[in-house]
C-alpha positions as CSV (number, residue, x, y, z in Angstrom):
1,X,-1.5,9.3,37.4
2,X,-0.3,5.9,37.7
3,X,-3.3,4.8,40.0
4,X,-5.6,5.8,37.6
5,X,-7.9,3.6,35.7
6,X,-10.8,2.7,33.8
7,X,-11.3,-0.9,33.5
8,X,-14.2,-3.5,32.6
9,X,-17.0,-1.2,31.5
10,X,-19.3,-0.9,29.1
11,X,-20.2,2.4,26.9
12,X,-23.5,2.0,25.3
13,X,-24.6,4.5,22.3
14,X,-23.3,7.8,23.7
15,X,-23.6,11.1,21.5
16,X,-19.7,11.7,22.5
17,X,-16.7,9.7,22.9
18,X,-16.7,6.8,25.3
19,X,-13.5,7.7,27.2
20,X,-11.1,10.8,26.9
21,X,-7.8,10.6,28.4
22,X,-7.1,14.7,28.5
23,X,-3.7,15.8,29.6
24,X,-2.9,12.8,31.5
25,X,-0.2,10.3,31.8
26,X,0.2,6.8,32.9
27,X,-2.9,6.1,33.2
28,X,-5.1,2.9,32.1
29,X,-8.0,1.5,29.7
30,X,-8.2,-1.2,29.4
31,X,-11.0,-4.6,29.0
32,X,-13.5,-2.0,27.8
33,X,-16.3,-2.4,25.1
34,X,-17.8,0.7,23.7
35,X,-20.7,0.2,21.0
36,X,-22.9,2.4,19.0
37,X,-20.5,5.8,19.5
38,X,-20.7,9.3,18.3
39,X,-17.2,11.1,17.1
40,X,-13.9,9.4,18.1
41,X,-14.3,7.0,21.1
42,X,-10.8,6.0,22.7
43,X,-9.4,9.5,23.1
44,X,-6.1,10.9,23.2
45,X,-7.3,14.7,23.6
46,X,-4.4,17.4,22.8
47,X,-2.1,15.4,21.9
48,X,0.7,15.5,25.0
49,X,-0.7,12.5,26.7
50,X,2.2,9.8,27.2
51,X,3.0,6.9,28.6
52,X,-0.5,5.7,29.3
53,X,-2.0,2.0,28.1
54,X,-5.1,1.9,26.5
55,X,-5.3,-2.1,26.3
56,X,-7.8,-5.0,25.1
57,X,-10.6,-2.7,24.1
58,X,-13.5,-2.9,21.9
59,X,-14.7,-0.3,19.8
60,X,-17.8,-1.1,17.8
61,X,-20.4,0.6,15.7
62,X,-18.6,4.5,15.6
63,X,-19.9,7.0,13.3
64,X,-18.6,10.0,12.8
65,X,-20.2,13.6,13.4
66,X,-21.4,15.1,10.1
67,X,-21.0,14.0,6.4
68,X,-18.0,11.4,6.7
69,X,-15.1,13.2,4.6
70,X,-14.0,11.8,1.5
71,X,-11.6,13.1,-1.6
72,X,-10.0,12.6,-4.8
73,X,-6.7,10.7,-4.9
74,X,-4.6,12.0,-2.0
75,X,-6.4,14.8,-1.2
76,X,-9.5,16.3,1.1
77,X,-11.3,18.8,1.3
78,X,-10.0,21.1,4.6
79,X,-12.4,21.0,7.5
80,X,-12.5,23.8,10.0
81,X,-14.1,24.1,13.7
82,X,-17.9,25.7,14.2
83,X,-20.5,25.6,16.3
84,X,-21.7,22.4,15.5
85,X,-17.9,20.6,14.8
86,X,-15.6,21.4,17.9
87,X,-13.6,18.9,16.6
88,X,-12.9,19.4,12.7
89,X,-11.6,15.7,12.7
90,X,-14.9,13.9,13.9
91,X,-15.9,13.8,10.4
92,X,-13.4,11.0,10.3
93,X,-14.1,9.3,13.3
94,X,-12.5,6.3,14.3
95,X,-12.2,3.6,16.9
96,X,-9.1,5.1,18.4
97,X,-7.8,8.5,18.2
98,X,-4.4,8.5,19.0
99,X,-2.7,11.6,18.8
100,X,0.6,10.7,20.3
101,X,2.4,7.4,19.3
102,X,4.4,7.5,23.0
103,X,2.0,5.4,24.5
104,X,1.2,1.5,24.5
105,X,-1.7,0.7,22.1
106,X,-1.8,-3.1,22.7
107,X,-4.4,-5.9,22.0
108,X,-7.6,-3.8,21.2
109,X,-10.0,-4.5,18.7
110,X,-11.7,-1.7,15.9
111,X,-15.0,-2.3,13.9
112,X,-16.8,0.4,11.8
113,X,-15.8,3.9,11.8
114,X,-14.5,5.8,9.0
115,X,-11.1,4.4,10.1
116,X,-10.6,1.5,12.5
117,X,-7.0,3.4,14.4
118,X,-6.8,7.0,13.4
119,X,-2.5,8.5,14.3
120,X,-3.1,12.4,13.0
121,X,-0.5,14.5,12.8
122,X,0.1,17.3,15.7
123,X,2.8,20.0,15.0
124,X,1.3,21.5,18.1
125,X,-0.5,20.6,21.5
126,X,-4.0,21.5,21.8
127,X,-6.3,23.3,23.3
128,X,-5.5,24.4,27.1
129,X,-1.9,22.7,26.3
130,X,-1.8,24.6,22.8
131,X,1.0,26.9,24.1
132,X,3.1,24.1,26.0
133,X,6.7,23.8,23.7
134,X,6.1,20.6,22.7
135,X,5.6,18.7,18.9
136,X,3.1,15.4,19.3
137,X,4.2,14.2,15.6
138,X,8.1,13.8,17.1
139,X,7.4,11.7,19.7
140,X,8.8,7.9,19.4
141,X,6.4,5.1,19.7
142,X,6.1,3.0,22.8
143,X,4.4,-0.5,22.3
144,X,1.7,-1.0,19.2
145,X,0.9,-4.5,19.4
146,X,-1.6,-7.1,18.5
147,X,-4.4,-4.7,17.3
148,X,-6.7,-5.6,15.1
149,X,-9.3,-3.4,12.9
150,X,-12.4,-4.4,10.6
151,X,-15.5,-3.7,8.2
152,X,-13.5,0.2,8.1
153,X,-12.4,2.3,5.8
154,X,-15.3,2.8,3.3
155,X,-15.7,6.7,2.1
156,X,-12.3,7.1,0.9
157,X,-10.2,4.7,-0.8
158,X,-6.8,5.8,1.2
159,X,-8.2,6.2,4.4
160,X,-7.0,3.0,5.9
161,X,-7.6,0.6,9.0
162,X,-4.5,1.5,10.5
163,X,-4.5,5.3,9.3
164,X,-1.3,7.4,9.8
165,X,-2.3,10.5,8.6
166,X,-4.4,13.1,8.4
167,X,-3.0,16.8,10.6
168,X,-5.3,18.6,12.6
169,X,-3.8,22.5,13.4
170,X,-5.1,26.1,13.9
171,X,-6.2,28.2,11.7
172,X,-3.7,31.9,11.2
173,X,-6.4,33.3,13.9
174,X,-4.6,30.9,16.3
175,X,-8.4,29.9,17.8
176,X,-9.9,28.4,14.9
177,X,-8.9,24.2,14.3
178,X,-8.3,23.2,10.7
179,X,-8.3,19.4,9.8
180,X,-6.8,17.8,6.6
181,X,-7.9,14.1,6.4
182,X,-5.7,13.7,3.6
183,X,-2.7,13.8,2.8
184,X,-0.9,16.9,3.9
185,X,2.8,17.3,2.9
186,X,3.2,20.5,5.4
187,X,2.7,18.7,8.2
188,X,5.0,15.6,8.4
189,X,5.4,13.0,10.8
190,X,9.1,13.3,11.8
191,X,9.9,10.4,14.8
192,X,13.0,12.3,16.5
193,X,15.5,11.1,18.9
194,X,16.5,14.3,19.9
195,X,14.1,16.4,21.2
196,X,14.1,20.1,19.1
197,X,11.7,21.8,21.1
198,X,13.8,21.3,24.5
199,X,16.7,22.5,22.3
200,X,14.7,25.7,21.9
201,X,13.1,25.5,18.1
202,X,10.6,22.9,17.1
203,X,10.8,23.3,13.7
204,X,14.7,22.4,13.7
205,X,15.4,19.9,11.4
206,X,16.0,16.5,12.6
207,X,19.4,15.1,11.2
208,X,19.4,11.5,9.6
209,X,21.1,10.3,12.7
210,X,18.6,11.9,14.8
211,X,15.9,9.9,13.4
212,X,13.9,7.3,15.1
213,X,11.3,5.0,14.2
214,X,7.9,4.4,15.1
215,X,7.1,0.5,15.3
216,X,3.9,-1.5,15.0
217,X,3.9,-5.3,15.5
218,X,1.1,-8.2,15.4
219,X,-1.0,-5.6,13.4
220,X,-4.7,-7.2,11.4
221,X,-6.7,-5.6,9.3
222,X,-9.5,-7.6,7.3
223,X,-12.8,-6.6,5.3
224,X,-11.3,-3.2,4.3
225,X,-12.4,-1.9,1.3
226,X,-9.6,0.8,1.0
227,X,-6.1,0.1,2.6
228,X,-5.5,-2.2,5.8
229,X,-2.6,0.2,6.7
230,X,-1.8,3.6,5.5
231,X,1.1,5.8,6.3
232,X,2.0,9.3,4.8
233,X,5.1,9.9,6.5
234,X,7.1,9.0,9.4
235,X,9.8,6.2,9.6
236,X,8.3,3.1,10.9
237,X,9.1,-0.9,11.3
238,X,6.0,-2.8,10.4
239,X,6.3,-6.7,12.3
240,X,4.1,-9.0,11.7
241,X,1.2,-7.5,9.7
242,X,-1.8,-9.4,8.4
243,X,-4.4,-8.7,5.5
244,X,-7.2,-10.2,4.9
245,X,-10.2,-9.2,1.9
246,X,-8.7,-5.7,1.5
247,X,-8.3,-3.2,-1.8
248,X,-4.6,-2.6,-0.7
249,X,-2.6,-4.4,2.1
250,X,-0.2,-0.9,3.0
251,X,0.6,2.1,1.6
252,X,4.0,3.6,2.9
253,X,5.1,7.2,1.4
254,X,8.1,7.4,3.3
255,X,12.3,7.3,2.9
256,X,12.4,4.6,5.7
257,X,9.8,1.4,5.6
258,X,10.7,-1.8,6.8
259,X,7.9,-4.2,6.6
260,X,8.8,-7.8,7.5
261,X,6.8,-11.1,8.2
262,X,3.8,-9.6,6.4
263,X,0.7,-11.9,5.0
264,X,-1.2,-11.0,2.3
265,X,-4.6,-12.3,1.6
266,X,-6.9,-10.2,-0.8
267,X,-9.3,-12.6,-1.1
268,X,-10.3,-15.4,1.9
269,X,-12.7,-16.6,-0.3
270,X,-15.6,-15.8,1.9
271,X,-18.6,-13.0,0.5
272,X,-17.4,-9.9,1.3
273,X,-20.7,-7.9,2.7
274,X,-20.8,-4.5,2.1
275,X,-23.3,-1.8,2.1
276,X,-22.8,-1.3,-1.6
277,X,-22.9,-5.5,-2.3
278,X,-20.2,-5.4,-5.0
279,X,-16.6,-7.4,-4.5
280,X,-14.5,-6.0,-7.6
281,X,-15.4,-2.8,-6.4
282,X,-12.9,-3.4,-4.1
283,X,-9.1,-3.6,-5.5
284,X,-7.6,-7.1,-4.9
285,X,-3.7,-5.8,-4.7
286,X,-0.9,-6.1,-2.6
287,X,1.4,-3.3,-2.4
288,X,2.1,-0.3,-4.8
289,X,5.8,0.7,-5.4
290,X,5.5,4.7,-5.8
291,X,7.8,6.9,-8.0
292,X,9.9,8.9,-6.2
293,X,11.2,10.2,-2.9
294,X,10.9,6.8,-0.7
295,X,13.3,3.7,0.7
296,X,11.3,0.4,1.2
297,X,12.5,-3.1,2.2
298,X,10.2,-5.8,2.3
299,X,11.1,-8.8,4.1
300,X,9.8,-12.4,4.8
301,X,6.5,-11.7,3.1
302,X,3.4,-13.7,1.7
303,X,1.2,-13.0,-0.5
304,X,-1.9,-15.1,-1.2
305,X,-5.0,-15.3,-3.8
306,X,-3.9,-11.3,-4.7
307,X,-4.0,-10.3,-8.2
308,X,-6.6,-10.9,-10.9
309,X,-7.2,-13.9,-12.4
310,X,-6.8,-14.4,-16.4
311,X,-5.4,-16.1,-19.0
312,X,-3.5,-13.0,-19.9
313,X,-1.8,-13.4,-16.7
314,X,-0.9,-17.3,-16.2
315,X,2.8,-16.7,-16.9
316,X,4.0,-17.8,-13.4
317,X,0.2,-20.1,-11.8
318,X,-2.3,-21.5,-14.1
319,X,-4.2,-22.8,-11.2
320,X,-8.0,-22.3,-11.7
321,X,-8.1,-20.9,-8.4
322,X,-5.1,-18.2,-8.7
323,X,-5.9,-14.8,-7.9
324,X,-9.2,-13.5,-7.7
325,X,-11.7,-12.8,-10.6
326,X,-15.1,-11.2,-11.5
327,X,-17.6,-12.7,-8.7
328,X,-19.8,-10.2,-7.4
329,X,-19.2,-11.5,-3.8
330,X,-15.6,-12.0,-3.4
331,X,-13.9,-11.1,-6.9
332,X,-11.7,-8.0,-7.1
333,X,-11.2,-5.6,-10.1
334,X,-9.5,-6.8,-13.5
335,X,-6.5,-4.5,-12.9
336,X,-5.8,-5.9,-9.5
337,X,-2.0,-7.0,-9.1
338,X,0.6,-8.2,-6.2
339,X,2.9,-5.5,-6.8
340,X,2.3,-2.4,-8.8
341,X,4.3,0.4,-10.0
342,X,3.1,3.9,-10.0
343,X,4.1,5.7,-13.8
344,X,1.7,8.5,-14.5
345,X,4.7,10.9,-13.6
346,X,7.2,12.7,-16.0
347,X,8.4,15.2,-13.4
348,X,8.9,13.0,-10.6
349,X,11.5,9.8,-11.4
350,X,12.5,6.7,-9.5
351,X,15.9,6.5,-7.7
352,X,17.2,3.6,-6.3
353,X,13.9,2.9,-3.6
354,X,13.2,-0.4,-3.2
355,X,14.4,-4.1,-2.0
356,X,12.4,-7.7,-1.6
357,X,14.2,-10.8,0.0
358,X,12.4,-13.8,1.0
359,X,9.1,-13.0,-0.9
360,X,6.0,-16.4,-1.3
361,X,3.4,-16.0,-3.7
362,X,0.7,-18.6,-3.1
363,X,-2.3,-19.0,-5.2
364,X,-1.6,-15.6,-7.1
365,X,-3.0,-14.3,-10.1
366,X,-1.4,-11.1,-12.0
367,X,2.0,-10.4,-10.1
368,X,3.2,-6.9,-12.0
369,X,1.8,-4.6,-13.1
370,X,3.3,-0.8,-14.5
371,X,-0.3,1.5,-13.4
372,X,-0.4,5.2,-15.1
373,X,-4.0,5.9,-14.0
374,X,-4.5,8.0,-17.3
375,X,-4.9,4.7,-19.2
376,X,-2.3,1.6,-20.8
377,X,-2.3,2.6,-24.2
378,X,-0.4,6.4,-23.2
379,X,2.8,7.6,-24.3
380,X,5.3,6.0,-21.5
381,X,6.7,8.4,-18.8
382,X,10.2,8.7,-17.4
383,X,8.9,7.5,-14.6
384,X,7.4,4.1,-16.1
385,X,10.7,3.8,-18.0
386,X,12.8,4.3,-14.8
387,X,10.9,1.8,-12.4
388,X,13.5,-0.5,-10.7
389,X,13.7,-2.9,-8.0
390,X,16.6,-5.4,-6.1
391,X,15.1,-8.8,-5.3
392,X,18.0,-9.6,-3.3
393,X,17.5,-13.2,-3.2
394,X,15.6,-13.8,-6.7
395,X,12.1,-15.0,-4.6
396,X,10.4,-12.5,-6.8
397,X,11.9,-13.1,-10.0
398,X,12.1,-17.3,-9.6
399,X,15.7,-16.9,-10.2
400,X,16.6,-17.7,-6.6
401,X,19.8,-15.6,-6.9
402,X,20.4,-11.9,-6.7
403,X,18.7,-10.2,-9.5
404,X,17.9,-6.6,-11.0
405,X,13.9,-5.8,-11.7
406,X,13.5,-3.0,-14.3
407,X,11.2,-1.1,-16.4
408,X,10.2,-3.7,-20.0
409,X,8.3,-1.0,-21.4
410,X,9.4,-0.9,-25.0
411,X,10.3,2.8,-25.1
412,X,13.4,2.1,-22.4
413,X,15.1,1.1,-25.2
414,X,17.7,-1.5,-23.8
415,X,18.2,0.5,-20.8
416,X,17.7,-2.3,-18.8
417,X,18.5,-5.2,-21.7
418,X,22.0,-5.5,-20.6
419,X,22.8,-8.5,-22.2
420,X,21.2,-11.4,-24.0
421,X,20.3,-13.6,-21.2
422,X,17.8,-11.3,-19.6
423,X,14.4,-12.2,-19.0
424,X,11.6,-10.4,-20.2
425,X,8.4,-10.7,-18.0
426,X,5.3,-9.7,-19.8
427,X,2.8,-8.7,-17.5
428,X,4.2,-5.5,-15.9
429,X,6.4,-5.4,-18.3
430,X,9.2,-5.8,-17.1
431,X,12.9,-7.4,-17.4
432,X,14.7,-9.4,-15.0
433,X,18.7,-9.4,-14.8
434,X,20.9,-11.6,-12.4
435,X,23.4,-9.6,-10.6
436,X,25.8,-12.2,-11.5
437,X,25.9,-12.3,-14.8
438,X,28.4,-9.5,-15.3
439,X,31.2,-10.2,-18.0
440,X,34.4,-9.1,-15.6
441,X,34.9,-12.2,-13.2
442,X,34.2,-11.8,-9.7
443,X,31.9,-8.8,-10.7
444,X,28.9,-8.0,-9.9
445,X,25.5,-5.8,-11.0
446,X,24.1,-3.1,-9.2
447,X,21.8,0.0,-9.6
448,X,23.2,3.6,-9.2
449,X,21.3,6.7,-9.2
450,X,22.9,9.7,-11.6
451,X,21.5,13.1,-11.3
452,X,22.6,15.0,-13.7
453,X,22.1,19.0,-14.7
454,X,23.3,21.6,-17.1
455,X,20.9,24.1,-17.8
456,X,18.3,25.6,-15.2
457,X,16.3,27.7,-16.8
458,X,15.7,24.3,-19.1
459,X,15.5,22.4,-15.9
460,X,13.0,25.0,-14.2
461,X,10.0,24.0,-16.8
462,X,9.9,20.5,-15.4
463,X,6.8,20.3,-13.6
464,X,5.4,23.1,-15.2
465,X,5.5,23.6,-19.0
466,X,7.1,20.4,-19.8
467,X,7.3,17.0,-18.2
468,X,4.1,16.9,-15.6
469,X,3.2,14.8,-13.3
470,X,0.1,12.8,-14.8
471,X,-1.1,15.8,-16.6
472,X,-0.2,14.9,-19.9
473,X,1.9,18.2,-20.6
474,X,4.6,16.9,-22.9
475,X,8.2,15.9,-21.9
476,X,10.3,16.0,-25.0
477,X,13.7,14.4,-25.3
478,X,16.3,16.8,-25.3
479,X,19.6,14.4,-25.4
480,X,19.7,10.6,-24.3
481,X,21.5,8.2,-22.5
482,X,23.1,5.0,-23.5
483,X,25.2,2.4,-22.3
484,X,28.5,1.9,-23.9
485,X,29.5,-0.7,-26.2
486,X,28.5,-2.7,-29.8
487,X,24.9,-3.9,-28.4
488,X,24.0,-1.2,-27.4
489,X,25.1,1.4,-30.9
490,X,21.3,1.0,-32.1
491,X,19.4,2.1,-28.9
């Protein structure tokens, strides 16, 4: 319907929605303000909408239908469809509801809501469309540009700004529609190149050649008391993202995260005003590093005034402006870092996951820190012993040359002490090694990942009786691993 429109309007406290684009395409919003709304207000209704631009809008003031969902670390509560909830997601209601990336999302603006830009996940069309061969969550984005989302993202401490996640499906009656707000690791965003369903099976799996990626450029998020930008799955390429006075700048649990030209701001320095008037409870970090199972590059980044401010943590800035600290109108908490490592797991390890090149800190407090939420003072996990990281330029370790990031807790031994002239940072810990330092000439460092196995049925208690993940159920050694040669015959 390329002749189709809706354009300079105003929607004024409606009970439902402000516009609903339903099994359309090519169509266009845009130059629209919509304040004071009920349930999601820019629409995208069963999720086979495409190629349509929803442009330069305003969405202001949404509330969401119901007790707004929240949970406890990745997970919600499910919520299903009744008489009074037709849509099982409205109790996350958001500016934009966009449940098919293949359409242009450019230039519109987010305030309130229990998300600013909601991107569920679809396996499946929906309602009159439900039975059309088709998977939403495959498609490849068109343009996301210059959006911008604020004052969101306050009943749940992962439900970000920018939130992609969250899958909406129906129930085994095939009627009844069942949404997860959190994160749900059976229904994955997959961006395909080939398209399964024409090939007759949707749920064929989509080849690492097949893969796409969705991209989002000239992105803002500011006042955010959870995460500017969230994403559970899908391969994406994040351009020019801002954060300003958030908890957490992004969150990516994927195998395939570009983020370049980023800026990081966790504290402006202006009051953040909130309706619980209390800054540090509000994080003050940057980006978290997770355990296992993603690929991350990091590119042309800045981070500025993240991390808290102490004399504990003065190692790299002793500016009396650094960081953030304890003010009840624009401090952040005390464990508040620029980068953070997640090690509460035994039972899931780091591989080889992450690379930095051309990273500023400006004004930064604590830069590191090793996070195992069940306290400091724990036994050490295999996964807080494993953390690693290839700053391939040394702009994170101050080397300005190649260098190797690993794990300083004391228990790795001298995993990652490979030779004298490594550098131990103390407020992860961690140690930094320059690639270049190798004894053969001409060599250089690198990090590998060894998987190795011998016995399943010893194997096959990981997880469960032995080695947990943040559960505390012991992981005893049964052998170790060393490197070879006379400095290393004590480890």
């Amino acid at each position: 319907c390329e002749d189709c429109y809706f354009r300079d309007s105003s929607v004024h406290r409606s009970f439902y929605r402000c516009i609903s684009i339903h099994g359309t395409h090519n169509t266009t919003t845009s130059e629209n303000v919509a304040y004071d709304v009920i349930g999601y207000c820019y629409y995208l209704e069963d999720g086979i909408e495409e190629d349509n631009t929803i442009s330069y809008n305003l969405a202001a003031h949404i509330h969401t239908i119901g007790v707004p969902i929240s949970g406890s670390g990745q997970t919600t509560a499910l919520t299903y469809q009744s008489q009074s909830l037709t849509l099982p997601a409205d109790v996350t209601a958001a500016g934009y509801y966009i449940t098919n990336v293949h359409n242009n999302i450019i230039g519109n603006a987010a305030s309130g809501g229990w998300a600013g830009f909601a991107f569920p996940v679809l396996y499946s069309p929906l309602g009159p469309h439900k039975n059309i061969n088709y998977r939403p969550s495959s498609q490849i984005s068109l343009v996301i540009d210059g959006n911008t989302a604020h004052s969101t993202g306050w009943w749940w401490d992962h439900a970000g700004a920018f939130y992609l996640g969250g899958a909406l499906y129906y129930d085994t009656d095939g009627i009844t529609l069942v949404y997860n707000a959190g994160r749900d690791q059976s229904h994955i965003r997959h961006p395909c190149l080939v398209d399964k369903c024409a090939e007759g099976n949707c749920n064929n799996y989509c080849y690492g050649h097949q893969r796409g990626w969705n991209r989002m450029t000239n992105t803002k998020a500011f006042l955010v008391p959870s995460v500017g930008m969230n994403s559970w799955s899908g391969r994406m390429e994040v351009n020019g993202y801002e954060a300003h006075d958030v908890a957490l700048a992004l969150e990516a649990l994927e195998s395939g995260f570009w983020i370049d030209d980023m800026l990081v701001v966790c504290r402006t320095g202006e009051n953040l005003i909130m309706p619980y008037q209390y800054a540090p409870y509000v994080r003050g970090d940057g980006f978290f590093w997770y355990d296992t199972g993603q690929e991350h590059i990091m590119t042309n980044s800045t981070f500025r005034n993240c991390g808290y401010r102490s004399e504990a943590y003065n190692q790299y800035d002793t500016s009396p402006t650094r960081g953030c600290g304890d003010d009840a109108y624009n401090g952040c908490r005390s464990g508040s870092t620029v980068y953070g490592f997640l090690t509460h797991s035994d039972q899931f390890t780091p591989e080889l996951m992450q690379g930095t090149k051309d990273i500023s800190f400006e004004d930064c407090g604590r830069r590191f820190r090793l996070y195992d939420f069940n306290g400091d003072n724990q036994v050490s996990t295999v996964s807080g012993r494993g953390q690693n990281w290839v700053d391939v330029d040394g702009s994170v370790s101050g080397f300005n040359e190649a260098t190797l990031i690993g794990s300083g807790l004391l228990d790795a031994g001298l995993w990652w002490k490979v030779e004298s002239q490594v550098v131990d940072d103390p407020q992860g810990p961690l140690v930094f090694i320059k690639e270049n330092n190798g004894n053969v000439a001409g060599s250089s460092r690198g990090l590998g990942h060894i998987r190795l196995s011998w016995d399943d049925a010893l194997h096959n208690t990981v997880g469960g009786t032995a080695c947990g993940n943040g559960n505390q159920v012991p992981c005893n050694a049964v052998g170790y691993v060393r490197h070879y040669g006379s400095m290393f015959q004590s480890d």
